[in-house]
N, C-alpha and C positions, 0 to 999 in steps of 0.2 A: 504494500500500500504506500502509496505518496500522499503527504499532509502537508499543505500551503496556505499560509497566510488567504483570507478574502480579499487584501489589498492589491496583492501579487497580480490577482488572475482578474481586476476590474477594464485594466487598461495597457495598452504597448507601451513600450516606454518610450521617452520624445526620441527621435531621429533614427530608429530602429525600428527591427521586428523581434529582437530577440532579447532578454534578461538573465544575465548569471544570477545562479540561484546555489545558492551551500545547503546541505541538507546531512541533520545529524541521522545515521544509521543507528537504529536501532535492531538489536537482534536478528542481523541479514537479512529482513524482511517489510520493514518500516522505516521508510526515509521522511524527517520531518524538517519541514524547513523553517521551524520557527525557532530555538532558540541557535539555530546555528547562524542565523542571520545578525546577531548580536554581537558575537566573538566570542563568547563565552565558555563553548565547548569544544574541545581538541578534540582530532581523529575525522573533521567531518569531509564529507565529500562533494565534487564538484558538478554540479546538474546548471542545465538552460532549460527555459520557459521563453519556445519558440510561436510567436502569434501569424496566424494563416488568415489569409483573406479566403471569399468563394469559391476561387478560381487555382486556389493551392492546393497539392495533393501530395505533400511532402510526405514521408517514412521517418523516423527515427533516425537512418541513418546517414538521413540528407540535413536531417537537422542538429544546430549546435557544433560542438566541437567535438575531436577524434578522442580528449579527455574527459569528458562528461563519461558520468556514470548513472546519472537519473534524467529524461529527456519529457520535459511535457508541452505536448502541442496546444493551443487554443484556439479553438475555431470558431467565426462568425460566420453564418449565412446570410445572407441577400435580405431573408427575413427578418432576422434579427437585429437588422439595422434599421427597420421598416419605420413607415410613420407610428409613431405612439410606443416606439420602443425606448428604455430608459439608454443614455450613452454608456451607462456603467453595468448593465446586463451579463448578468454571467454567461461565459463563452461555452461551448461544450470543450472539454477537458480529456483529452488523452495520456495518460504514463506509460513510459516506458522504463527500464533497468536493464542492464547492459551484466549477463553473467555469463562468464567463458568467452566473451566476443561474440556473442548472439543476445539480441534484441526481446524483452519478454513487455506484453502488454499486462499493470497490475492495474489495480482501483485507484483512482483515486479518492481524497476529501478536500473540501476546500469548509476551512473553520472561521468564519465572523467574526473573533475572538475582540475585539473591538465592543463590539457587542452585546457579544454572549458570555464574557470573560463571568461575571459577577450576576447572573441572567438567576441562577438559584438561590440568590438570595435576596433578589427584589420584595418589596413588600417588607424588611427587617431592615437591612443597610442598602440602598441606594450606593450605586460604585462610585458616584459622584461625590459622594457627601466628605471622603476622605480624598478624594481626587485634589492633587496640586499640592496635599499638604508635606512638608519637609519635615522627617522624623531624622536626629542627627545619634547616632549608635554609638558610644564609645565603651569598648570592650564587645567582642565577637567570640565569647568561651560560649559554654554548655545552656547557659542564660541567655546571653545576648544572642547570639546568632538565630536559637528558637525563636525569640520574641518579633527579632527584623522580619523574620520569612511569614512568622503569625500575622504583622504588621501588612506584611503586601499583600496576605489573604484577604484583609475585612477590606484593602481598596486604597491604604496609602499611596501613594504613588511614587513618592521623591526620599528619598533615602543619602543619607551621609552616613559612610562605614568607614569609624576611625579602630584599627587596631594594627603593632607593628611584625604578630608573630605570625608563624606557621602551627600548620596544621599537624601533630604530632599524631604515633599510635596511641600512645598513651590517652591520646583526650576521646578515640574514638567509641569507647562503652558510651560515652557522655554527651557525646556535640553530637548537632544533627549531620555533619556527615560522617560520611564512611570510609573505609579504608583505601579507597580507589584515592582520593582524594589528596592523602597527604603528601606532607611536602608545599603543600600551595598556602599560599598567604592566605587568612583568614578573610580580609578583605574580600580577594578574589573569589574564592567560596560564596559569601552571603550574599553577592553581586550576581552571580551565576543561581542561586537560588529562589531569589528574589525577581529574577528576569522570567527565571520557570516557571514561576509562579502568576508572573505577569511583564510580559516582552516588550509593552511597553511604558513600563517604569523606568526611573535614571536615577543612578547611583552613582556619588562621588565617593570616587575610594582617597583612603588615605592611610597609606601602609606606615605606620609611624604612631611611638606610645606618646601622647600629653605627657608634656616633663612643664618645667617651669620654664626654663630655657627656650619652648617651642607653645607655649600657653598664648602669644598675642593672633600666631599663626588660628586657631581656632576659634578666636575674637567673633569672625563675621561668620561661620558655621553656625556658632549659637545664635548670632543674631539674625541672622536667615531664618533660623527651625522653628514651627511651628510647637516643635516638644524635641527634650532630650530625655534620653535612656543611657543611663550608666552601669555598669557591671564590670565596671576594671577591677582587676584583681588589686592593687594595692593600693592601701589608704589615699599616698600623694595624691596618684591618682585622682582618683573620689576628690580630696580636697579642690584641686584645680578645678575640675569641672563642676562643683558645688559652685566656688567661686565666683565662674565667668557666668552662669546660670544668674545667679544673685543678682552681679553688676547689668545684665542685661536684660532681666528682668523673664526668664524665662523658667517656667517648670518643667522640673528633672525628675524621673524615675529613676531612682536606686533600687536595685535588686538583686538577691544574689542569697545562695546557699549557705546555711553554718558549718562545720569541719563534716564530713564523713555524709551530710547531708542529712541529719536526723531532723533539720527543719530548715527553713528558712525565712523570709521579709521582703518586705514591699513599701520603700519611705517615697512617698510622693514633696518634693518641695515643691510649695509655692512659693514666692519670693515675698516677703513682708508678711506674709499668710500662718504659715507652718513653722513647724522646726528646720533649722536647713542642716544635711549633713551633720557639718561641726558640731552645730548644736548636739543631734544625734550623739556622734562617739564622745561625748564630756558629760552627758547626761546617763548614756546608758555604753559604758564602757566594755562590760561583757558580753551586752548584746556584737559590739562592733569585732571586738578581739575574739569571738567564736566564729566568724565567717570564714568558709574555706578557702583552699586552694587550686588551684587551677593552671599555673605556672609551668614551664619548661622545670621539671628536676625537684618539683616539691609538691611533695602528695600522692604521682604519677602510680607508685607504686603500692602504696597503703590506701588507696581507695578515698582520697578524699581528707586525710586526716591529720594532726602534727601530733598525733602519739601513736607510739604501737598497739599494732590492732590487727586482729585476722581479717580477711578480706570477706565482705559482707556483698552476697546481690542487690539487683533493684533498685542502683544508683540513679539510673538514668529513670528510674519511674518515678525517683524521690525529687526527682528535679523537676518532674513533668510538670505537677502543679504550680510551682512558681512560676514557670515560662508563662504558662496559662493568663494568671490573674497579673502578672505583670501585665502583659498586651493587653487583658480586658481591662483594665486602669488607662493606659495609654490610650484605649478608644477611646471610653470614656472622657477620659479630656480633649481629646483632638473633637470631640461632637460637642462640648461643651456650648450651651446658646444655639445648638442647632435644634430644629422639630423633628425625631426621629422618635422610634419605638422605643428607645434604648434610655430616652432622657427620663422615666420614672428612676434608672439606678442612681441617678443624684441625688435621691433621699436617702437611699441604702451605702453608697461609697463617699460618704463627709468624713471618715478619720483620715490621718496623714500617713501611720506607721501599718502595717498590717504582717502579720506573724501568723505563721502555718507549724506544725510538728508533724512530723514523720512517723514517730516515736518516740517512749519515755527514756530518752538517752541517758547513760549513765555516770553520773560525774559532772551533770547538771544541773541547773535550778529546777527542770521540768521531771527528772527521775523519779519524783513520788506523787506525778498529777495518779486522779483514778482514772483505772483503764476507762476504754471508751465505753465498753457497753453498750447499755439503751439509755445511758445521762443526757440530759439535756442542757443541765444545770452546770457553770463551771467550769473552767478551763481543761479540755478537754485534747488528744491526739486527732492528726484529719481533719481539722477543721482551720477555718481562718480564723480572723479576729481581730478588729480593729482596736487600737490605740491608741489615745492621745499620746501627741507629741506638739508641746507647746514649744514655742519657742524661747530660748536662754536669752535673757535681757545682759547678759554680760560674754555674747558668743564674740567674737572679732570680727567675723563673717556678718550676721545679718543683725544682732543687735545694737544696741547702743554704749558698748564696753567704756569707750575711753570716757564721754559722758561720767558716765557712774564711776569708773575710776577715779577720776577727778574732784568728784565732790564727793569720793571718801577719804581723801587726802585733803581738799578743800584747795584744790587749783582751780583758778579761773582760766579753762582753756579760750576763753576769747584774746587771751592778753599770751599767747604762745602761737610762735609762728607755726606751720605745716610741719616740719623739720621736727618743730621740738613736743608735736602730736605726736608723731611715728614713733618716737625714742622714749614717750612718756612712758611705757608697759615696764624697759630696761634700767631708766632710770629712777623707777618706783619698784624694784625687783618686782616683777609681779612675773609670775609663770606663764610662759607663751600657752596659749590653749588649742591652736592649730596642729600641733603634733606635725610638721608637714616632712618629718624622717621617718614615720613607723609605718608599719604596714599591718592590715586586720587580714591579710593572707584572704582575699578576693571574696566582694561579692558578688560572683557567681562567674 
């Protein structure tokens, strides 16, 4: 079978009769020309999409080139051009496939996908409703990559994929790809998945980790994106893009797994709104320093963990959940003020922090919750659970520290130049509360 784009086969292209056309093989027997047309996928092979008038009676092996390996003709009749026919009318459609050096007629299909991409869930999300929006991705582990590719199901369209590693064995129990895959930048992957998913979405990659060093670079990303999603594995990380989120005014999803995955979280900031980040890890310091890893050479081996530990199944099932309620959050907001069916969940998703358990893990605060049962009552395994998370009036990031600083010393910072704000924390010993050297070992 041959599968082509609706656009492909509407019309010749200007100054010609013929179109190169790449076509990813599938299983020797299904050539598809959509995501090869992208770039995205290696191995594909070379086909023409030859357009005949009335009066042509071409063969397969009069048409296209001596290299073609998939050949489709399109033909117009006399009629089909007739008064009251539409100019973009579907032509009748011949395939061919070139095996041994002999010529074989298959089926074709020709897919709307324009169309029909989102066509099953009309009446719930509208493909449009998230169409144009820029969701910027920083961190592509076992969390983020799931959430991007959930992200271009419900209809996002525009995507920013910052992450600087590769695709490792070790991650593949856990990330949604597979082991054909590694080796390839993580970037390159969620681009390639997200096209699959929807060929024409646009993705900027950006093979490279957020440092401080490279923090201005990422300035207009944020300010472009309609929503950020964060899941870098290490704290700085998280800080930076906490940061530029604040100063730009844009809400961030934090999300990401605790050690071994016996649970995880879901911090929504809003900027002046919520707790942000920092606030987060200075308020709830064990929640932050239980989040796992995900790293090249830490974890890879023990499944998830920074202690010794036998290796436990169902990692990747323990993670499902959070990818989930991650990206149903990220709709959520990305619909925010819009009229869909979805907007009663803004009564039900008003907390900022949201925490899930896996299991009564041992050596935790949650080791002696009661099993689940038939409770209803109580903090419970399997279930979500919202949380306030106020925000710290003395965070650095989004409160008012120096303020309050100040008049517990009894400075007048009007009468102190910018200079001698910045050094005021140093000069008054006061302990930096950013942390921006440690690492809570990845969420997610």
């Amino acid at each position: 079978m041959v599968v082509l784009p609706a656009e492909l086969t509407r019309e010749s292209p200007p100054g010609g009769r013929q179109r190169e056309i790449r076509f990813c093989c599938w299983d020797g027997d299904v050539y598809n020309a959509f995501l090869a047309q992208t770039g995205d996928v290696p191995g594909t092979v070379r086909g023409s999409l030859s357009w005949l008038g009335p009066s042509d009676a071409l063969g397969p092996e009069e048409a296209g080139t001596p290299t073609d390996a998939v050949r489709v003709l399109a033909m117009r009749t006399e009629e089909e051009k007739g008064p009251g026919c539409a100019e973009d009318s579907a032509p009748v459609l011949r395939a061919f496939i070139r095996d041994g050096g002999t010529w074989h007629e298959v089926a074709t299909q020709v897919v709307a996908a324009e169309s029909e991409l989102f066509s099953r869930s009309r009446g719930l999300l509208e493909s449009d409703a998230l169409s144009g929006k820029l969701v910027a991705h920083f961190g592509l582990g076992s969390v983020g990559a799931s959430v991007a590719v959930l992200l271009a199901q419900s209809g996002v369209t525009n995507h920013a994929a910052v992450d600087g590693d590769r695709l490792e064995a070790g991650n593949m129990a856990r990330h949604d790809a597979g082991l054909s895959h590694v080796g390839r930048l993580k970037t390159d992957y969620v681009a390639y998945r997200i096209r699959e998913k929807n060929p024409y979405a646009h993705v900027e990659k950006y093979a490279t980790a957020i440092t401080g060093e490279n923090l201005e670079d990422f300035r207009s990303v944020v300010r472009r994106s309609s929503l950020v999603v964060c899941s870098i594995d290490d704290r700085e990380g998280k800080l930076l893009v906490n940061r530029l989120c604040l100063e730009e005014g844009k809400v961030c999803i934090f999300a990401g797994a605790f050690r071994r995955a016996y649970g995880g979280q879901v911090l929504r900031v809003i900027p002046g709104v919520s707790s942000c980040y920092q606030c987060f890890i200075r308020r709830l310091p064990e929640e932050a320093d239980g989040l796992s890893s995900s790293r090249p050479g830490e974890g890879q081996h023990q499944q998830y963990t920074d202690r010794p530990t036998t290796i436990e199944p169902g990692l990747a099932v323990d993670i499902a959940p959070i990818n989930a309620f991650a990206a149903k959050l990220c709709v959520q907001e990305l619909l925010r003020g819009k009229e869909t069916t979805l907007r009663s969940l803004d009564e039900d998703l008003v907390a900022h922090w949201y925490l899930y358990l896996n299991r009564r893990e041992t050596d935790t605060q949650y080791e002696q919750l009661r099993p689940l049962g038939f409770g209803l009552d109580g903090l419970r395994i399997l279930r979500w659970y919202g949380v306030s998370a106020e925000r710290d009036p003395r965070c650095q990031a989004c409160g008012d520290y120096l303020s309050i600083l100040a008049g517990e010393h009894g400075i007048d910072l009007a009468e102190l130049q910018d200079t001698e704000k910045a050094d005021l924390p140093g000069l008054l010993d006061e302990p930096a509360n950013d942390l921006p050297g440690t690492s809570d070992r990845a969420m997610g």
